[in-house]
C-alpha positions as CSV (number, residue, x, y, z in Angstrom):
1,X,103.7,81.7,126.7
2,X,102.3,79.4,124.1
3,X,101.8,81.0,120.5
4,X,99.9,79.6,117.4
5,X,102.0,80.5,114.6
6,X,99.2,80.8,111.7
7,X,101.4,79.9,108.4
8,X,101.2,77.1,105.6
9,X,104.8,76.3,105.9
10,X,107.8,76.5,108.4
11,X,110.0,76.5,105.2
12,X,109.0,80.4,105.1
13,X,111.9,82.9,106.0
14,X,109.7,85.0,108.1
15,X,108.0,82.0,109.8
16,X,111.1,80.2,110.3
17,X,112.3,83.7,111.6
18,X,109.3,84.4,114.4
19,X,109.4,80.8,115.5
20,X,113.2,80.9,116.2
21,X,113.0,84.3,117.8
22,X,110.0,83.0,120.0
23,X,112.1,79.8,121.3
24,X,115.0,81.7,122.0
25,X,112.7,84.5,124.2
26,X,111.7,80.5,126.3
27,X,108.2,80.5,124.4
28,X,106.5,77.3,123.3
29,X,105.5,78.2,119.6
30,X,103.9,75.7,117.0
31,X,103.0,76.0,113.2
32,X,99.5,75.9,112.6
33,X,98.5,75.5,108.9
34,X,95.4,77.6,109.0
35,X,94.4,75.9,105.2
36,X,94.0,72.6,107.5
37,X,91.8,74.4,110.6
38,X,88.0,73.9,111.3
39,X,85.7,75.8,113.0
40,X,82.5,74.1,115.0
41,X,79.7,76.2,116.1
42,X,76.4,76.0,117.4
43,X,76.9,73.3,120.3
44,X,78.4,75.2,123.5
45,X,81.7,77.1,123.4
46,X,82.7,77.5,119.1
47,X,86.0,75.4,118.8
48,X,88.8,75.5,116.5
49,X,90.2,72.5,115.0
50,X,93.2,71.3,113.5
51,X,93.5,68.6,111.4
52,X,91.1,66.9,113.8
53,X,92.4,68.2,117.2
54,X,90.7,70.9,119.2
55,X,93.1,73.6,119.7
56,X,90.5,76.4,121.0
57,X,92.1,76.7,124.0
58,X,96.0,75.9,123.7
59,X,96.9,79.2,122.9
60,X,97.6,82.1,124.5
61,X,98.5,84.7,121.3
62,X,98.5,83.7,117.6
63,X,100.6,85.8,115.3
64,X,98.6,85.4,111.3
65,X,100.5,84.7,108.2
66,X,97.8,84.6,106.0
67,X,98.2,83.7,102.2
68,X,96.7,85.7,99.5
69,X,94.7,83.2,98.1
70,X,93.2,82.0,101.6
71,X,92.5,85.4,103.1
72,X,88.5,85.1,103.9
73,X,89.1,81.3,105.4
74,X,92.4,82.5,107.3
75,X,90.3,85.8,109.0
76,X,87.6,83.6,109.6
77,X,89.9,81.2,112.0
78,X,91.6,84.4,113.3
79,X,88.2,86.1,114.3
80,X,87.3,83.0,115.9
81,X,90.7,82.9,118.3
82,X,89.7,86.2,118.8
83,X,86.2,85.7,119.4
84,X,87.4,82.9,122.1
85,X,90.2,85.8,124.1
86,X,93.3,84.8,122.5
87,X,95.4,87.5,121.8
88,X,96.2,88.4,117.5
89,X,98.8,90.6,116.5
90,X,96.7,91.1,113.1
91,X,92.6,91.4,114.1
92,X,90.5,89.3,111.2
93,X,89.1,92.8,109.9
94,X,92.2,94.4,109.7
95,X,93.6,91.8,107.5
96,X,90.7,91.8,105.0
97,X,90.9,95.2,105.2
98,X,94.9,94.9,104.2
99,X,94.6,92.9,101.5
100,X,91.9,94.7,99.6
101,X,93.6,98.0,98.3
102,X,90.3,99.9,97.7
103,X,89.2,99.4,101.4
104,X,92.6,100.0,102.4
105,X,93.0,103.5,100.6
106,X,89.5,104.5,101.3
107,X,90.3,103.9,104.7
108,X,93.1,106.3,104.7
109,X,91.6,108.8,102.8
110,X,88.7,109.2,105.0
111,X,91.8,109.5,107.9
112,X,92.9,112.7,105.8
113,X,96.6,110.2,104.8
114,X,98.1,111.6,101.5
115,X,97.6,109.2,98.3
116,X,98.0,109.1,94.9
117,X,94.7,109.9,93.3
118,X,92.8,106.6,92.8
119,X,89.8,105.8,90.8
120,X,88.3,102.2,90.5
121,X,85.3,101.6,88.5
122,X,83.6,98.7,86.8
123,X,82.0,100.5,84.0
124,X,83.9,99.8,80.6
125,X,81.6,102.8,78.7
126,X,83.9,105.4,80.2
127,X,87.1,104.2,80.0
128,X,88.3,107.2,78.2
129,X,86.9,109.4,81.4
130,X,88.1,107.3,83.6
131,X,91.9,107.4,82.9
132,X,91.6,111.7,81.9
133,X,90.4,111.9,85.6
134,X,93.4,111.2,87.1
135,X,95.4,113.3,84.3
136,X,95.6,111.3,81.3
137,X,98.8,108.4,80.7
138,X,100.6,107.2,82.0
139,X,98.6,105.5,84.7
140,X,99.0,102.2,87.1
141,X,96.6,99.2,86.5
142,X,96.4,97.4,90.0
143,X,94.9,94.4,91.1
144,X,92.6,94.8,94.2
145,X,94.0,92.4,95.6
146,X,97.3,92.0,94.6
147,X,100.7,90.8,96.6
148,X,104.5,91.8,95.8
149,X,104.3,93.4,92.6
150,X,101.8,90.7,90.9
151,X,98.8,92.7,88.9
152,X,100.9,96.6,89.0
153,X,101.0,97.6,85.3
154,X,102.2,100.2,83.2
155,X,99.9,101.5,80.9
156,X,101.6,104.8,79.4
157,X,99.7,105.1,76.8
158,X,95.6,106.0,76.4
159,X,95.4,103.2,73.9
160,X,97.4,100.4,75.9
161,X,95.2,101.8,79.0
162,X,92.0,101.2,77.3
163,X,92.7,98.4,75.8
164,X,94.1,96.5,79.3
165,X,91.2,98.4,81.9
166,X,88.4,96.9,79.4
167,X,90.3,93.7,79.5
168,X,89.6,93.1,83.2
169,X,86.6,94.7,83.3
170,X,85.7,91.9,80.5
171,X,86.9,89.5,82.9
172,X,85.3,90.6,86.2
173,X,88.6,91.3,87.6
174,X,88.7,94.2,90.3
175,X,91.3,96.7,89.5
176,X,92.5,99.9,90.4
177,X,93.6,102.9,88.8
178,X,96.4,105.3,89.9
179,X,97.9,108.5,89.1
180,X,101.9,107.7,87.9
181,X,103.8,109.6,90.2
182,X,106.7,110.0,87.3
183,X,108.9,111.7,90.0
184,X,109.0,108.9,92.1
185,X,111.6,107.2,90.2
186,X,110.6,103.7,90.9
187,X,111.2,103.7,94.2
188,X,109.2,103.3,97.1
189,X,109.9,103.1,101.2
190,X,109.3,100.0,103.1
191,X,108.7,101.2,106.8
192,X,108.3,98.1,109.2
193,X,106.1,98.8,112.4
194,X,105.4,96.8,115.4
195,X,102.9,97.6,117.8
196,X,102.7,101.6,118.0
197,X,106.9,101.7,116.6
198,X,108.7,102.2,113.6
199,X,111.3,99.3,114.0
200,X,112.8,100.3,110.4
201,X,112.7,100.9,106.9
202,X,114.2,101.0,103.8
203,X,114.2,102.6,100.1
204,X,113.5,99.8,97.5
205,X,114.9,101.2,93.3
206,X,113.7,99.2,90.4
207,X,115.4,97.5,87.9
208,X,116.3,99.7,85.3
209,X,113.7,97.6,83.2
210,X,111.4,97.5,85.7
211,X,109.3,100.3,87.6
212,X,107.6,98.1,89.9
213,X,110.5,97.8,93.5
214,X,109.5,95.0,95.1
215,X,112.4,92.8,96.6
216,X,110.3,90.2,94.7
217,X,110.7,91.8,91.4
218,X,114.5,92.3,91.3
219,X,114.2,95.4,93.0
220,X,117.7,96.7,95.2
221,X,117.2,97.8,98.7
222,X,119.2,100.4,101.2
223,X,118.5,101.7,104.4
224,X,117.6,104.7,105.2
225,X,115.7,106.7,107.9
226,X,112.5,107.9,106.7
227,X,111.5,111.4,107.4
228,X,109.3,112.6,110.7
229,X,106.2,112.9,108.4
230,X,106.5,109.2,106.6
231,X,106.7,107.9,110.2
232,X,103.8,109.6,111.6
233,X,101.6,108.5,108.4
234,X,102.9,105.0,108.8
235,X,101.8,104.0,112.3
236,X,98.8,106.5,111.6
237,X,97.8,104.1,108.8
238,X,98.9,100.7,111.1
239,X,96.9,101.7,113.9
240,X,93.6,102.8,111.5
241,X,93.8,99.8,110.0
242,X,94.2,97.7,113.5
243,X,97.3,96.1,112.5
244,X,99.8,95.2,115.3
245,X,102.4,94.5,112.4
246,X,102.9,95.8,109.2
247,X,104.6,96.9,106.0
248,X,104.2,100.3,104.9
249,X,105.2,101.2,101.4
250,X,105.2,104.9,101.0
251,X,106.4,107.1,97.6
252,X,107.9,110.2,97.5
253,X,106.2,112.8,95.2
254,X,106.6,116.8,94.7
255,X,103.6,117.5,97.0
256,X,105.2,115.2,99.6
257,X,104.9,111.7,100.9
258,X,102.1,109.3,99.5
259,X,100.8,106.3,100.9
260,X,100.0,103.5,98.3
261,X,99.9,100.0,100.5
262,X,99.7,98.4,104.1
263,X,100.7,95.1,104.1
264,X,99.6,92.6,107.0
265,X,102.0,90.0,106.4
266,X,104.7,91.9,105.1
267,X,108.1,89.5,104.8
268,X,111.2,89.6,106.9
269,X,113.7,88.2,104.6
270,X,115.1,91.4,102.9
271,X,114.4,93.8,105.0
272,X,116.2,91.8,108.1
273,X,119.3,91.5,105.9
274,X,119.4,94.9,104.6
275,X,118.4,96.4,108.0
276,X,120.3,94.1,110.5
277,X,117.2,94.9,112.3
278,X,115.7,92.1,114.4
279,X,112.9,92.3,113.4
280,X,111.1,88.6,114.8
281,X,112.3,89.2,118.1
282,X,110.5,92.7,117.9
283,X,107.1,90.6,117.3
284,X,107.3,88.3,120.3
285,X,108.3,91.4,122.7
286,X,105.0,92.5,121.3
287,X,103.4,89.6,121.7
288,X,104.9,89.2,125.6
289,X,103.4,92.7,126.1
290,X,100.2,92.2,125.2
291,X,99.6,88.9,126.7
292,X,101.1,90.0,130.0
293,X,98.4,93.1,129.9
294,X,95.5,90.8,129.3
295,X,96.4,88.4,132.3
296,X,96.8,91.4,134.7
């Protein structure tokens, strides 16, 4: 099987990890920087390019590692593998869909998953409203579009929550804003899922100066076994959202499990170590299960 490897760099963990994995399953696999691909349309069959070399039909499954800050041009040359039969383990709506947290939640919502309550807004007349709908401080300040951690603040006051909401409204930034779940504790669940599986999880804890738990922010990890319920709403959430892999982070609250985040590229690094789980072979069994159902 040959796979398309759709990442900037081959120094990244979890690219370095999927690529080993697929050689040692006997796959050919190459890195394909999708920031250097081009599509051509409107003369016969659309073709992908890569830095000048038509690649339309040298794969058989691409698995996307798209970067934040290239996610529209990255689903664009994911759609058009797709458009051409080559299998994706992430489809190019599901990851636009992924990295906007409005669409993701609203998603979810309509799919009857338990969130925190959300409100998102662009009007800075109401500010005041806005933040005494979900309760009053303290609330979270996201970033639509956000990735591990960056753009998740605080505001625990009405007067620092003003004062930062109107600041991105001034600035035409799309934001978010969340209920604090106090009893959370800074902590959140990472549940990995491949294909229609829960290959692991684990609970990340802040800092002690830090509520946000991302591994990226300092946060420690464990692993644990998440409950029956945070399962089902993980690969219920995965399989709405199309994704064949994904990071789930989940919170814990008094009326039960929450959802706050799907990630379509979700990293391999600390969860592998703290798990022991592999988790880049899982992906190329998925991949080899997939492709083998297509060609039959």
């Amino acid at each position: 099987m040959d796979i398309g490897l759709l990442s900037v760099s081959m120094n990244v963990y979890s690219t370095k990890r999927i690529a080993e994995e697929a050689e040692n399953l006997g796959h050919y696999i190459e890195l394909i920087d999708h920031t250097k691909c081009s599509v051509k349309l409107g003369s016969g069959k659309p073709k992908v390019y890569y830095l000048n070399e038509n690649i339309t039909d040298v794969f058989d499954a691409i698995i996307p590692r798209i970067g934040a800050k290239v996610t529209r041009h990255g689903a664009a040359i994911v759609k058009q593998f797709e458009m051409n039969g080559v299998f994706s383990t992430a489809r190019s709506l599901s990851i636009i869909r992924a990295r906007n947290k409005v669409r993701t939640l609203q998603i979810l919502s309509r799919k009857h998953i338990p969130i925190p309550e959300t409100l998102f807004s662009i009007n800075p007349d109401d500010i005041a409203e806005q933040i005494e709908l979900l309760g009053g401080p303290p609330v979270i300040i996201k970033l639509q579009e956000g990735t591990q951690g960056l753009g998740v603040i605080l505001a625990e006051s009405k007067k620092s929550a003003k004062s930062i909401i109107d600041t991105f409204y001034k600035m035409d930034t799309s934001i978010l804003i969340q209920k604090y779940i106090e009893e959370s504790n800074g902590e959140d669940i990472r549940i990995f899922v491949v294909g229609n599986k829960v290959i692991c999880s684990m609970k990340r804890c802040s800092d002690v100066e830090e509520f946000r738990s991302n591994v990226h922010r300092g946060g420690l990890t464990e692993a644990i076994t998440p409950t029956a319920k945070e399962q089902h709403m993980a690969l219920k959430a995965t399989k709405h959202l199309g994704l064949g892999v994904a990071g789930v982070d989940i919170i814990r609250s008094k009326k039960g499990p929450l959802l706050i985040e799907v990630n379509a590229s979700p990293g391999l690094q600390g969860i592998e170590a703290i798990t022991g789980v592999n988790i880049a072979k899982e992906i190329i069994l998925y991949v080899e299960r997939n492709v083998s159902r297509k060609r039959k």
